[in-house]
Structures are given as structure tokens and as C-alpha cells.
FIBA-685439 format. One line per 2 residues: number of its first residue (from 0); for each residue y negated, x negated, z of N, C-alpha, C. Coordinates in Angstrom, 2 decimals. Atoms other than C-alpha are relative to their C-alpha. Example, Ala and Ser with C-alpha at 12.3 -4.5 7.8 and 13.67 -1.06 7.14 Angstrom:
BEGIN
0) 1.19/-0.89/0.00/4.50/-12.30/7.80/-1.20/-0.90/0.00; 1.19/0.82/-0.06/1.06/-13.67/7.14/-1.09/0.77/0.73
***
This chain:
BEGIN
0) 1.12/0.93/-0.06/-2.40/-0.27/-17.13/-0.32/-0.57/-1.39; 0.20/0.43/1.74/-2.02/-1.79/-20.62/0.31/0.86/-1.11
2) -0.21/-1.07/1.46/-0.86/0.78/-23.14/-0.94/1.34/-0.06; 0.58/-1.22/0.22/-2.30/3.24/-24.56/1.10/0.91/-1.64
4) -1.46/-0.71/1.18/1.11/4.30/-27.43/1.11/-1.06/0.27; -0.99/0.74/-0.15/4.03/3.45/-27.26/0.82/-0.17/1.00
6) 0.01/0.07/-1.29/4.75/3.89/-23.77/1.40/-0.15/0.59; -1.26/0.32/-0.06/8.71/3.74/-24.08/0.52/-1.28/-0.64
8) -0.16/1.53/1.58/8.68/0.66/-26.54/1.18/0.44/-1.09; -0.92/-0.90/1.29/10.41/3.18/-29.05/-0.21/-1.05/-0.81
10) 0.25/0.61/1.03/9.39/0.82/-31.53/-0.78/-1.52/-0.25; 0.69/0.96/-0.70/7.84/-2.71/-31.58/-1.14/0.01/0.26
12) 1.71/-0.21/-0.43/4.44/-3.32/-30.01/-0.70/-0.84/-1.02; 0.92/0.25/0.48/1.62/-3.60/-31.53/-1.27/-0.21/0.33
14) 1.50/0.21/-0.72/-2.03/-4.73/-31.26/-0.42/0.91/0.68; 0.98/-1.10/-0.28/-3.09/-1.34/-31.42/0.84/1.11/1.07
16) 0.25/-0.76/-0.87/-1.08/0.11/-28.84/0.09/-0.57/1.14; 1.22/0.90/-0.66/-2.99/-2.16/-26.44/-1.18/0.38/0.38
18) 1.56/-0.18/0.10/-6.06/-0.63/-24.55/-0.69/-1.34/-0.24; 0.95/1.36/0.47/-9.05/-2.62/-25.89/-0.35/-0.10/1.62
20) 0.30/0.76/-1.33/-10.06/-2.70/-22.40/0.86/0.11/1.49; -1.19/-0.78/-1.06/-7.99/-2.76/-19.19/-0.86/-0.38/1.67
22) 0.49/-0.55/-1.09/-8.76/-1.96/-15.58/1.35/-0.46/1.14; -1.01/0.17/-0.60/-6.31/-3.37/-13.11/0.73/-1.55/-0.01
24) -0.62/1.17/-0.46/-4.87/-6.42/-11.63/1.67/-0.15/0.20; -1.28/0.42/-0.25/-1.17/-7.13/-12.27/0.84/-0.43/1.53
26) -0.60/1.00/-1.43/-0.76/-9.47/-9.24/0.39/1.18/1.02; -0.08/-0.75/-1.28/-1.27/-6.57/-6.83/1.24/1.13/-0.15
28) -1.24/-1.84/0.14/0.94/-3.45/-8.28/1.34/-0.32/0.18; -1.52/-0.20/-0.53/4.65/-4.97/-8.04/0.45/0.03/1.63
30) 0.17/-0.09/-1.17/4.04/-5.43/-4.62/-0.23/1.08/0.85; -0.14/-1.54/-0.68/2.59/-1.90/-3.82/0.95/0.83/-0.32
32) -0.30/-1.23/0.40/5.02/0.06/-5.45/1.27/-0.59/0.86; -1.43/-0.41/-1.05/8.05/-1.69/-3.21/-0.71/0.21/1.11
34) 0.50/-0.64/-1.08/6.12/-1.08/-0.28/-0.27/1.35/-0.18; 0.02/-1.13/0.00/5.44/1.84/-1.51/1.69/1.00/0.31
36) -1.39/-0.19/0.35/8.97/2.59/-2.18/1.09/0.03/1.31; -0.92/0.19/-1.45/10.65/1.36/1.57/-1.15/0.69/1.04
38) 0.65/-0.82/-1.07/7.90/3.52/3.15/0.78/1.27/-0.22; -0.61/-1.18/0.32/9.16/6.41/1.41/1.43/0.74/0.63
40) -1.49/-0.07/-0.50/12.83/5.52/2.12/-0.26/0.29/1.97; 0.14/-0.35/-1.25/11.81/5.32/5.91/-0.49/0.62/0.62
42) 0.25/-1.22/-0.08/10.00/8.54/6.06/1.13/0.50/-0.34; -1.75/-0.80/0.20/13.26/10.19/4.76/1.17/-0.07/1.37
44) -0.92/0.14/-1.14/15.23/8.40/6.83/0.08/0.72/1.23; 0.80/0.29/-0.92/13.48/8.74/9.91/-0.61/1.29/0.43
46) 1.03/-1.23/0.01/11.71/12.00/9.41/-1.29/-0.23/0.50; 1.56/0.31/-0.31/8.03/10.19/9.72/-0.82/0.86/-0.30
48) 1.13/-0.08/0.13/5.11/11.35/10.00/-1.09/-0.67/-0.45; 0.70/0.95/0.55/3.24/8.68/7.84/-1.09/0.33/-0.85
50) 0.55/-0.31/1.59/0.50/8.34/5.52/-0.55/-1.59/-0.41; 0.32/1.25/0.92/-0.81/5.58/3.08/-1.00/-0.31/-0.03
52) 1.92/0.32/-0.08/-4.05/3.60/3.06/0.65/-1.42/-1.16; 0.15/1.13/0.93/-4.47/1.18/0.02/-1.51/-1.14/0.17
54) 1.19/1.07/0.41/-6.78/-1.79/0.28/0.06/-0.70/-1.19; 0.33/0.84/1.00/-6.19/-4.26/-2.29/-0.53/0.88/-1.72
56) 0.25/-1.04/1.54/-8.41/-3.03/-5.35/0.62/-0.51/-1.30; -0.72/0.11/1.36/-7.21/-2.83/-8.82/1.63/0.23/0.18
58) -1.89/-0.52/-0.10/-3.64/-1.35/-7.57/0.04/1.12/-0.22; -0.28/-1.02/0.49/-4.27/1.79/-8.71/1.28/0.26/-1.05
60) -1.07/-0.36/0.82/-1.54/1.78/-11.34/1.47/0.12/1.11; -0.95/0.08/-1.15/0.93/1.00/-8.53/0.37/1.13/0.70
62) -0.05/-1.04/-0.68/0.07/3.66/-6.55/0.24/1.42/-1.06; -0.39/-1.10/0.96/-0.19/6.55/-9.25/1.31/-0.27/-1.02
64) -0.94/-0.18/0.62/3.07/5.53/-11.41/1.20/0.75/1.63; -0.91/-0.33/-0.82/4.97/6.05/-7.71/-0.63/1.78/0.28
66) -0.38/-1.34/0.33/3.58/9.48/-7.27/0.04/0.46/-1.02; -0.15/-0.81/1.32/4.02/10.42/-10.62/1.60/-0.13/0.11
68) -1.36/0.10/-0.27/8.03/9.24/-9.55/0.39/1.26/0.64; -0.31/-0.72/-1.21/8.16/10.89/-6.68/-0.82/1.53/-0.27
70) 0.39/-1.51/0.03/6.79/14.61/-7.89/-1.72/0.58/0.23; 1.52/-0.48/-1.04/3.26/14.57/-5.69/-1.16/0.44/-1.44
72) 0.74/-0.42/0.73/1.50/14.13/-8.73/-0.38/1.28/-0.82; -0.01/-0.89/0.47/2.15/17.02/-10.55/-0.04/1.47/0.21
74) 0.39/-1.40/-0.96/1.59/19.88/-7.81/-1.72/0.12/-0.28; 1.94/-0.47/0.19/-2.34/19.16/-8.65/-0.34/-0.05/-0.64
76) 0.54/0.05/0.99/-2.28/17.97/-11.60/1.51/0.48/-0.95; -0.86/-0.50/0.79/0.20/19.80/-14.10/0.26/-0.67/-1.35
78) -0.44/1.08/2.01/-0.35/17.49/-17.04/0.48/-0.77/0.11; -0.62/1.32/-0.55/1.01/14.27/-15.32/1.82/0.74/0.48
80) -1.38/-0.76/-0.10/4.31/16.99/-14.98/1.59/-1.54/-0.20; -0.75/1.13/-0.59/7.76/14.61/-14.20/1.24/0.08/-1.34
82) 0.05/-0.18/1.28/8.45/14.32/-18.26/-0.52/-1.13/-0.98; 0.32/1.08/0.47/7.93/12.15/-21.27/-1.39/0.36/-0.43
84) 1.22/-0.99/0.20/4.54/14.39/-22.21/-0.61/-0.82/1.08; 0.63/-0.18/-1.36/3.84/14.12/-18.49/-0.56/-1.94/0.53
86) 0.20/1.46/-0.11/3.89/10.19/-18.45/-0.32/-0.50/-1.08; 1.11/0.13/1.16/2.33/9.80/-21.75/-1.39/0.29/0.72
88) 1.19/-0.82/-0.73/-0.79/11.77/-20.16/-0.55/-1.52/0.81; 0.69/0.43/-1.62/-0.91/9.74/-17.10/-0.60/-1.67/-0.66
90) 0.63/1.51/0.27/-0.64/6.16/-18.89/-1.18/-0.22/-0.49; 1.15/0.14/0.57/-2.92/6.99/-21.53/-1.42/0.58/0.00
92) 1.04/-0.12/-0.77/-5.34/8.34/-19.63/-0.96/-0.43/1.33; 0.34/1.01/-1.40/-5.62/5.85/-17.01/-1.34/-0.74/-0.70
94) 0.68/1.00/-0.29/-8.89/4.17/-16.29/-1.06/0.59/-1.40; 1.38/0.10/1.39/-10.84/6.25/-19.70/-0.81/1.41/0.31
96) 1.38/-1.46/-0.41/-13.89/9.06/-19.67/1.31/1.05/-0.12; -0.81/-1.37/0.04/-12.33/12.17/-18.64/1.77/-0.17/0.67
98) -2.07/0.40/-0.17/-8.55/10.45/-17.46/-0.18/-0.06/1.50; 0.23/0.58/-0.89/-7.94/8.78/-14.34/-0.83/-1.00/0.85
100) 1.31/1.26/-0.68/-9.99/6.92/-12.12/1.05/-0.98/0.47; -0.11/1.50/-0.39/-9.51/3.16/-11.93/0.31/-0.36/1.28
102) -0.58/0.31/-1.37/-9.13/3.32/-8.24/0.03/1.28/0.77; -0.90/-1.48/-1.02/-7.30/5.40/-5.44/-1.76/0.77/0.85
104) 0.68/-0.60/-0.67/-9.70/7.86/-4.36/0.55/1.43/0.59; -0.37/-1.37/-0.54/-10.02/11.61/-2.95/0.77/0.87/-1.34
106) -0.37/-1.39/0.54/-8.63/13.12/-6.20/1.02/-0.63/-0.05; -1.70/0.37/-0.79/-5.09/11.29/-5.02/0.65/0.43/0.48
108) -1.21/-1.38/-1.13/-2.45/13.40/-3.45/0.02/-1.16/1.09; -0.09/1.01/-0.44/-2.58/11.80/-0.45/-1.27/-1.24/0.83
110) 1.21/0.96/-0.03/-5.72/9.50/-0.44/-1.32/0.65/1.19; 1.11/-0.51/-0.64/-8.20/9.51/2.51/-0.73/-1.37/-0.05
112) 0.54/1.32/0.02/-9.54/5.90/1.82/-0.38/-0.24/-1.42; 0.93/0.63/1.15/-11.93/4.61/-1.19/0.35/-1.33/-0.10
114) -0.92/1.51/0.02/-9.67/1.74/-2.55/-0.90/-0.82/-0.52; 1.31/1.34/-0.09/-13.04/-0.34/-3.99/-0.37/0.05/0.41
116) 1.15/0.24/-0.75/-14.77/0.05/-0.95/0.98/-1.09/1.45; -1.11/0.80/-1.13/-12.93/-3.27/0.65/-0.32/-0.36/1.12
118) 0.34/0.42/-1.53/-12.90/-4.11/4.22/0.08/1.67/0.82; 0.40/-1.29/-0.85/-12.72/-0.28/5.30/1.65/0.66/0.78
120) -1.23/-0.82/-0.28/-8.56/0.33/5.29/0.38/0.00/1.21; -0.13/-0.45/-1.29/-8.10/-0.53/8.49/-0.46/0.62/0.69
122) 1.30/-0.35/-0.91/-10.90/0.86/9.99/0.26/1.84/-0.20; -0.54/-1.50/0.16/-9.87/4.69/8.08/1.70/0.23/0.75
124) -1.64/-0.19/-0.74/-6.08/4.11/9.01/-0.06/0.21/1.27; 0.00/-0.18/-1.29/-6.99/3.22/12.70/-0.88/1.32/0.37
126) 0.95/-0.87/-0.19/-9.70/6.20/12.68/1.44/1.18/0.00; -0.80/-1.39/0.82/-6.91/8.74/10.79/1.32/-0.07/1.35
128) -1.06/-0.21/-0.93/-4.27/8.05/14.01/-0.13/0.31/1.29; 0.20/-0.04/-1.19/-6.45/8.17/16.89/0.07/1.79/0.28
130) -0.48/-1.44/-0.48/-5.50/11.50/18.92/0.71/1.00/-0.46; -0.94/-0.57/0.41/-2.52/11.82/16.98/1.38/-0.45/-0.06
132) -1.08/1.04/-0.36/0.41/10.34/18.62/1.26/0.17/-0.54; -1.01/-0.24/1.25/3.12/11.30/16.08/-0.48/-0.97/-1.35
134) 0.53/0.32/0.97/1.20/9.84/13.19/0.16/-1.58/0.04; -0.04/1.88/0.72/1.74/6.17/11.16/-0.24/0.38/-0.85
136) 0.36/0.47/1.06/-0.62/4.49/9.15/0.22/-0.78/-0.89; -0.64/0.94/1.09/1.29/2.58/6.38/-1.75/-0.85/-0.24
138) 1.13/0.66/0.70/-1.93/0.40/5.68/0.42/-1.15/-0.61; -0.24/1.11/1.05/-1.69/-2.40/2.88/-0.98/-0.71/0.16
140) 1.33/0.51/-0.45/-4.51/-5.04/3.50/0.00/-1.39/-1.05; 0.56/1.39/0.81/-5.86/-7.57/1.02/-0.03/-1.53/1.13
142) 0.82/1.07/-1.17/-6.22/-11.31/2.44/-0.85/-0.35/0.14; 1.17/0.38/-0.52/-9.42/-11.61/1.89/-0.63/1.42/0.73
144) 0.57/-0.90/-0.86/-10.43/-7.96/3.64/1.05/-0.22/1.44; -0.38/0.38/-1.17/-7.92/-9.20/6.48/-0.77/-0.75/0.96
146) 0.44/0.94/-1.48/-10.40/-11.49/7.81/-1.46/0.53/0.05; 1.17/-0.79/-0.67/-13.14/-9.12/8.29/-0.01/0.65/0.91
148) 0.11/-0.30/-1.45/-14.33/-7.27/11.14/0.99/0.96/0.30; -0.98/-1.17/-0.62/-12.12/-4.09/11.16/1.43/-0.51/0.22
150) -1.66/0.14/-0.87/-8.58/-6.09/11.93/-0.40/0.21/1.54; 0.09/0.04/-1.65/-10.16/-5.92/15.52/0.12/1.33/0.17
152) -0.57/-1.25/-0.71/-9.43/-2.11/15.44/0.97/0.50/0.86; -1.19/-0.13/-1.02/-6.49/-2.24/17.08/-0.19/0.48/1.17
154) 0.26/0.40/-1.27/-7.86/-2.77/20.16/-0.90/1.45/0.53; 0.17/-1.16/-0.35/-9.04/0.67/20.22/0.98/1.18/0.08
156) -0.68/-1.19/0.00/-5.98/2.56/20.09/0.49/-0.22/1.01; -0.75/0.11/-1.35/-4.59/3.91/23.31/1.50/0.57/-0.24
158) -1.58/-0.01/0.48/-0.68/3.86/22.49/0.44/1.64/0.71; -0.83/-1.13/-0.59/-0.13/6.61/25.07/-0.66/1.79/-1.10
160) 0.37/-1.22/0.65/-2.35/9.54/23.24/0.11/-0.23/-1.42; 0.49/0.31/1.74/-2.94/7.72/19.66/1.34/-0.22/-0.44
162) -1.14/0.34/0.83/-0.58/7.25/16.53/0.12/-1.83/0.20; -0.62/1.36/0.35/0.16/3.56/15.26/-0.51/-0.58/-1.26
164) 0.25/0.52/1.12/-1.15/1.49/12.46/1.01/-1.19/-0.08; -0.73/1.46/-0.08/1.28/-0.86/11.06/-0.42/-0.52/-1.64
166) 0.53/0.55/1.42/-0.76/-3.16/8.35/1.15/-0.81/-0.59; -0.75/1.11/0.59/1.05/-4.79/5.75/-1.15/-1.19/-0.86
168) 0.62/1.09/-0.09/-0.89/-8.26/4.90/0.75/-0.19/-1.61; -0.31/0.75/1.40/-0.88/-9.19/0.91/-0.59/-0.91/0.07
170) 0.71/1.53/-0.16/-1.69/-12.86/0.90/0.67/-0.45/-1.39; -0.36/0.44/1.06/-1.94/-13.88/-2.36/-0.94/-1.81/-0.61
172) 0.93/1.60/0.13/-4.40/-16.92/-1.79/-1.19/-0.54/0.16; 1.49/0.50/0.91/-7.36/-16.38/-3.33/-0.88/1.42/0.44
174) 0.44/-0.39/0.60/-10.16/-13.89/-3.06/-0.77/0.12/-1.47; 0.33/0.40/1.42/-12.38/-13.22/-5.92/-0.65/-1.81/0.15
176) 0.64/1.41/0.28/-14.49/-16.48/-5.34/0.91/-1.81/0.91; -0.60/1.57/-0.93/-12.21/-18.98/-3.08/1.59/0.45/1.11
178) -1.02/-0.45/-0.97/-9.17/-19.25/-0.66/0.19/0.62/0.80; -0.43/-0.57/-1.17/-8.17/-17.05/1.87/0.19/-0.56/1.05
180) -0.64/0.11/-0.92/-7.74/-17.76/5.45/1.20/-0.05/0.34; -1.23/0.29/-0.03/-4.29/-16.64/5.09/0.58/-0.30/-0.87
182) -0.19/0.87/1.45/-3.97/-17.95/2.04/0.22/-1.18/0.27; -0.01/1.01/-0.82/-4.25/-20.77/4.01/1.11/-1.00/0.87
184) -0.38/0.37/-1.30/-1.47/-20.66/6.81/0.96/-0.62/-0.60; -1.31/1.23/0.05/1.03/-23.29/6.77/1.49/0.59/-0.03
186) -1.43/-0.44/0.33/4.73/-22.70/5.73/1.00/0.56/1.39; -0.95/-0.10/-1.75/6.07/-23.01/9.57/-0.45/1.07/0.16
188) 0.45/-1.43/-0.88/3.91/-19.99/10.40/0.64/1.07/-0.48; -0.03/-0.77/0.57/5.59/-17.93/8.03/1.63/0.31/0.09
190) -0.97/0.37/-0.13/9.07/-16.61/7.93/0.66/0.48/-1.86; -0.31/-0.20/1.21/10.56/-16.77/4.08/0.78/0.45/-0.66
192) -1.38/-0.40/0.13/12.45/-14.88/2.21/0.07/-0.68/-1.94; 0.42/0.71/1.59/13.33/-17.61/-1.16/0.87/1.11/-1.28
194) -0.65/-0.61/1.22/15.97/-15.37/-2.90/-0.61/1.42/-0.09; 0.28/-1.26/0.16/14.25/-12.41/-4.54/0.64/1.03/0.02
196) -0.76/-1.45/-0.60/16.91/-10.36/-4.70/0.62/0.35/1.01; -0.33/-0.21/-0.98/17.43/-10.22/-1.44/-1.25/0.50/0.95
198) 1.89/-0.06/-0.45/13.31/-9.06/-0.71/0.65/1.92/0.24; 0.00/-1.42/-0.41/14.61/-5.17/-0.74/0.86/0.14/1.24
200) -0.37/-0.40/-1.27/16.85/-5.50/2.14/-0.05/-0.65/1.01; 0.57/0.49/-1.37/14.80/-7.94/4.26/-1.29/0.90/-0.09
202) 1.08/-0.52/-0.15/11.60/-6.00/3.31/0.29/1.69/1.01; -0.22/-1.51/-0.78/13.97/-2.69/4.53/0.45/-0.76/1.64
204) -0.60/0.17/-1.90/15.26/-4.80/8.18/-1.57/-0.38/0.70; 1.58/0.49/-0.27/11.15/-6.05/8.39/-0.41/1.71/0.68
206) 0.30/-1.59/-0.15/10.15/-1.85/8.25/0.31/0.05/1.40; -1.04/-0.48/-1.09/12.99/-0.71/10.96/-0.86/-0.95/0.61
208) 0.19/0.93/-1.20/11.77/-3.98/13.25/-1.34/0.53/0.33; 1.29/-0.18/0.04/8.03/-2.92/12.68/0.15/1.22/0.68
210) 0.31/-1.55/-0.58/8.69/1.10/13.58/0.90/-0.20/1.27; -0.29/0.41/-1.56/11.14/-0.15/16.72/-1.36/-0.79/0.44
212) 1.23/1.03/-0.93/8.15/-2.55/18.05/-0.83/1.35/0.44; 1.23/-1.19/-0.27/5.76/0.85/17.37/0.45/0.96/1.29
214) -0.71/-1.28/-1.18/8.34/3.32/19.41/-0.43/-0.71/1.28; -0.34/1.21/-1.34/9.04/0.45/22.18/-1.04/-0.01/0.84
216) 1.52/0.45/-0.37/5.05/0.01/22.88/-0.21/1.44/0.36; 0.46/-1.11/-0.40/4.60/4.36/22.80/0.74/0.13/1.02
218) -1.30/-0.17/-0.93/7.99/4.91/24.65/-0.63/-0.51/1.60; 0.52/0.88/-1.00/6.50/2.35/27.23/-1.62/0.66/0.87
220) 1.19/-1.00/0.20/2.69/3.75/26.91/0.48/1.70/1.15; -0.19/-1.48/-0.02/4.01/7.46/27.57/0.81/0.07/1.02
222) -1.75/-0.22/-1.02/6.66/7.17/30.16/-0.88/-0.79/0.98; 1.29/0.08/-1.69/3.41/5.93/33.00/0.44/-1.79/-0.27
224) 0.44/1.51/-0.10/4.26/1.73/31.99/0.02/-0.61/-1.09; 1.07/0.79/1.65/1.94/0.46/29.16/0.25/-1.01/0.03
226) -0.13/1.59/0.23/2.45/-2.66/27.78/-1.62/-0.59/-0.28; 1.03/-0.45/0.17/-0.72/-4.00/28.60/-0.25/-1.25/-1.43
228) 0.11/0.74/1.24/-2.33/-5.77/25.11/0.91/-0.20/-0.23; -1.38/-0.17/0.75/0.56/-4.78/23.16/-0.55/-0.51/-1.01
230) -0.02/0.66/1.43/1.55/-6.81/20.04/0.01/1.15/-0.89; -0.39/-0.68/1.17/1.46/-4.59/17.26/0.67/-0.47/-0.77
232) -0.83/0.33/1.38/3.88/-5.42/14.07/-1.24/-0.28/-0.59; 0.41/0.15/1.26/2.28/-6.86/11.31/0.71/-0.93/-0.67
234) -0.72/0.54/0.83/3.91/-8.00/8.06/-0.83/-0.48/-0.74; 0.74/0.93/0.99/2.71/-10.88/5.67/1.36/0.21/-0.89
236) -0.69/0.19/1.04/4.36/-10.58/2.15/-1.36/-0.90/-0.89; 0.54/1.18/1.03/3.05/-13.82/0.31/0.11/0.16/-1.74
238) -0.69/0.02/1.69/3.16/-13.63/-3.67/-1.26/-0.85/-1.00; 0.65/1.08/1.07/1.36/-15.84/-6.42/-1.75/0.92/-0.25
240) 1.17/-1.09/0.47/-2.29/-14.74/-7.35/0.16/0.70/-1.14; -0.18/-0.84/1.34/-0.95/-14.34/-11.12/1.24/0.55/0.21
***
């Protein structure tokens, strides 16, 4: 997101290896890349059938440094290769004529959702599972596109034939012009986790609780007694706007 030389800090930084202009919101990327990261682990685990929907815009860096980790990148694109060349490329071509695009689109390994077109992730996630009852939608959801019309998708999936969307809720406060709704909710509503280093193995017992709730509800669904208006999982991870 910010460099453009230097990309190991071989040497000290300097002005100039500093893009003059940058593309991307800090606040959002440490956040996608462990979610990114305990989806991964619980596809492995698990042997899922998952895929990824990004809402919050300006997380593109988030998302492309993890497949550039994890290999994906470099089956389509050979220059982003899993190397110091290969991650030179990717940084300093992020976000300029001819490099990467600024946000997750179709040329994403991966990507069936237009990450600046906000308010739509749920609405592609819940679309991308219906009449495919194996299938989870990892969806990530801004708090200010949480309180638009497509959280009411839910209410169209029939558990017994359809997959599962399980949103994860970034509440960071603020949209661009004012507070969030859940930006909003009061401390009691929430359940906290204060020591950070202890966020990777409540964010991994959160997962597991979320894909038991999903089974529990199909299992139920599929076996002739539906739960009727089933709860779905959803996870709120709170973090600062800066």
C-alpha cells in the first residue's frame, strides 16, 4: 500500500521510497488478512467448500498480500511468483497504470464481487450459495453497508437445498460521513475479547461455533425438521477507525 522501494527495509526509508500517492485504508487490511487467514485454516481443517466476498473498500492490499502468501496468485499471474522479484512486482505495482487494481475485482483469483460497489456483498454471497448446499460464503461486511437493504437476504435461503452465508461484521464506527448503527451498540451487547493476543484463538473457537450453528440448522433442514426462522451466526469484530 505505501512503498514503492525498499520493500524489505534493506536499508533505511526514505521519502522517496514512499508512493506519492496511496490507495487504501489501513484500518480495514489487519483485520481482513486474519479473517482471511482462520478461513483458510478452517477450509483445511474441515475440508470446506468456501469462498470469499469482500465488502469493506480500500482492503485490497489485505486481500492480495494473502494470496500472494498462499500461492493463488501466481497460477494467473506469473510475475507476482512466491519470491522476492515476485513481491517486489506486486507491491510496486499496486494501485498504478498498468499494475494492480485498487480494489478486489474479477481479475482476483477467487473474486465474484466488485469490492467498491458497497452494499452488494451480501446480496452476491447469498445469490453465489443458493442451490448449492455444500457451499459457504465467508462474507466480510462493512458497518455502514450492514445496515442496508441486502442483510435481509437471509431470509431467502432455504437451509435444506441452499449453502450458508456466514457474514463477518467490521464495525469500526464511522462511515465515510458519520456513525454507524453498529458503531453504535452498547458494550453489554457485545462479547469482548480485551487481550489481543488472545484474538487468534477466540477468533479460531468464534469460526468452529459459527460452522457448528451452520451444520446444526442444515443437519436439521435436511433430515425432514427445519428449524423454522433459523438464527444464522454472525460475528462482530470491533476495531478503531484509525
Amino acid at each position: 500500500m505505501f512503498l514503492r522501494d525498499n520493500i524489505l527495509s534493506g536499508r533505511a526509508l526514505a521519502f522517496d521510497d514512499v508512493k506519492h500517492r496511496l490507495h487504501g485504508h489501513w484500518g480495514s487490511c489487519p483485520r481482513l488478512i486474519l479473517v482471511y487467514s482462520h478461513r483458510n485454516h478452517l477450509i483445511t481443517k474441515h475440508d470446506l467448500n468456501m469462498i470469499c466476498v469482500v465488502g469493506p473498500g480500500h482492503g485490497t492490499p489485505a486481500i492480495l498480500a494473502s494470496l500472494w502468501i498462499e500461492g493463488s496468485l501466481e497460477k494467473f499471474y506469473p510475475e507476482y511468483d512466491w519470491n522476492y522479484q515476485g513481491l517486489r512486482n506486486l507491491i510496486t505495482r499496486f494501485s498504478v497504470t498498468g499494475g494492480c487494481n485498487n480494489h478486489i475485482n474479477g481479475e482476483a483469483p477467487g473474486s465474484i464481487h466488485e469490492e467498491s460497489e458497497l452494499g452488494y456483498a451480501l446480496v452476491v454471497s447469498f445469490g453465489a450459495v443458493m442451490d448449492k448446499p455444500d457451499l459457504i460464503g465467508a462474507c466480510a461486511v462493512g458497518g455502514g453497508e450492514a445496515e442496508t437493504g441486502p442483510t435481509a437476504t437471509y431470509k431467502y435461503i432455504d437451509s435444506r437445498e441452499s449453502g450458508a452465508v456466514r457474514p463477518i461484521n467490521h464495525v469500526n464506527g464511522f462511515n465515510i460521513t458519520e456513525r454507524t448503527v453498529y458503531g453504535c451498540v452498547d458494550d453489554k451487547e457485545l462479547r469482548f475479547v480485551e487481550d489481543l493476543n488472545a484474538i487468534d484463538a477466540d477468533l479460531g473457537k468464534s469460526l468452529e461455533w459459527a460452522l457448528g450453528e451452520i451444520r446444526k440448522t442444515q443437519k436439521a433442514a435436511r433430515s425432514g425438521k427445519p428449524v423454522m426462522k433459523p438464527r444464522w451466526p454472525l460475528l462482530i469484530i470491533r476495531t478503531p477507525k484509525d
